[in-house]
Steps between C-alpha positions, in 0.01 A plus 500: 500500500205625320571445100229708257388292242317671242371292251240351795307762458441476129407135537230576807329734312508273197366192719259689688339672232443229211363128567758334312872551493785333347838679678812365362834633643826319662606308797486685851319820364235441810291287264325292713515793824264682284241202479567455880414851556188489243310194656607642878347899392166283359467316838556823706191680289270184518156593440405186386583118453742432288712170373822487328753281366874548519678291216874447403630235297483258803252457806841521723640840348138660542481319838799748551348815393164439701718458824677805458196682495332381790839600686484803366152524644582380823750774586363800306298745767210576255368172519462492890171374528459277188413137572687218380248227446748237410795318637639388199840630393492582129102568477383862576086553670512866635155601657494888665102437632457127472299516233648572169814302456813554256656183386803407306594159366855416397540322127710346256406559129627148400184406782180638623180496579340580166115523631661792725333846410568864731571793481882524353811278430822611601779316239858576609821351354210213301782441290829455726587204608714488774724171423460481114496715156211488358471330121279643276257198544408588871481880408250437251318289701516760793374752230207260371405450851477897595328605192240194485455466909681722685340836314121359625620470882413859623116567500330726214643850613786342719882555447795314389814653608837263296855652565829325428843454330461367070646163459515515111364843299200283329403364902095614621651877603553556152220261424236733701685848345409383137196394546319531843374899480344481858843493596660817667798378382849615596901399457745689753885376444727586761741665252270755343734696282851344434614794325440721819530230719124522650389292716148367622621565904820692525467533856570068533621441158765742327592492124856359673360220700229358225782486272732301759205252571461447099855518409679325801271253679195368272548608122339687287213237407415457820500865608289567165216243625 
C-alpha cells in the first residue's frame, strides 16, 4: 500500500535549495528516508567528485543509515550501471565513468576524523542515543562540538543537512534557531493543530492514533520530545 506523505515534499525543496538546514519534527515522519533519498538523487546526477560524511550520535547508528542506502542502491533500476568501487558494508564509493567518484563515510559526533573536509555532512538523530537519556552535560558537549567543529566540516560553499527529534527545548536545534541565521530552519510536530486535530501525515498518523500513542503507551513527555 502506497501511503502519501506530504510534508516530504516541503522538506526536499527546503534541503535542496539552501546549504544548510536544521529540520526538526518527530519520530517515524520519514526523517532519515529523506536524507537516504537526498545523498542517493546527488549520486544519480554526479557530475563531479564528491565526499560526504554521514553522522549520528554513534559510528554504529550511522553505520546503519549508510547500509540502508547502498541497499537501496543496489535494487533501485536507475542506478543500473553505477559502479560500486568498494566492498565494504557501511561505506558508500559510487563511480558512473570510473573517474569521478561519490563517497560517503559513516560517523559518530562523540568521534571523528576532525582533519576531514568535503563537500557536506549529513547529521541525523546527533542527539539520540539509543540505550540512554541524554543529561544536559553530554548535550552541551554535543552542541560545543557541532558549533566549534562540526559547522567547519563541509567545504566553503558545501552543505550541512541536521534533522532530528529535541531532547530538551534549550538542546543545539534550538541552539542553531536563535542564533545560527544560515540555518533554513524548520519545526514540524506531528500534532499540528490540537484544536482541529491536524496532523503532520494524516494518511499514517490520525488525530486518534497520535493521541493513543501519547496517552496510552509512552506519556505525554515522551510523545512531546
Amino acid at each position: 500500500t502506497f501511503i502519501k506523505a506530504p510534508h516530504l515534499f516541503i522538506w526536499a525543496d527546503r534541503i535542496e535549495y539552501n546549504k544548510k538546514t536544521a529540520t526538526l519534527s518527530a519520530r517515524k515522519h520519514l526523517k532519515s528516508t529523506l536524507m537516504y533519498a537526498y545523498i542517493m538523487w546527488r549520486i544519480f546526477k554526479m557530475e563531479e567528485s564528491e565526499s560526504w560524511l554521514y553522522m549520528s550520535y554513534t559510528e554504529s547508528l550511522s553505520r546503519y543509515h549508510t547500509i540502508n542506502i547502498k541497499r537501496l542502491i543496489a535494487k533501485n533500476p536507475f542506478f543500473k550501471g553505477i559502479k560500486d568501487n568498494t566492498s565494504a558494508e557501511s561505506t558508500l564509493n559510487y563511480s558512473w565513468d570510473n573517474k569521478e567518484n561519490f563517497t560517503v563515510q559513516p560517523a559518530s559526533i562523540m568521534r571523528f576524523n576532525r582533519g576531514w573536509h568535503g563537500k557536506g555532512v549529513i547529521c541525523d538523530d546527533i542527539l539520540a542515543d539509543p540505550t540512554n537519556e541524554l543529561n544536559m552535560t553530554i548535550i552541551n558537549t554535543i552542541s560545543n562540538t557541532f558549533f566549534e567543529e562540526v559547522l567547519s566540516l563541509p567545504i566553503e560553499g558545501g552543505e550541512l543537512h541536521l534533522v532530528g527529534t529535541a531532547q530538551h527545548q534549550e538542546d543545539l536545534f534550538f541552539q542553531i534557531k536563535n542564533k545560527a541565521s544560515s540555518f533554513n530552519w524548520g519545526v514540524y510536530p506531528a500534532i499540528l493543530n490540537e484544536t482541529e486535530q491536524i496532523t503532520l501525515w494524516p494518511d499514517l498518523f490520525s488525530f486518534n492514533r497520535l493521541t493513543q500513542i501519547r496517552d496510552e503507551e509512552i506519556g505525554e513527555k515522551a510523545f512531546k520530545k
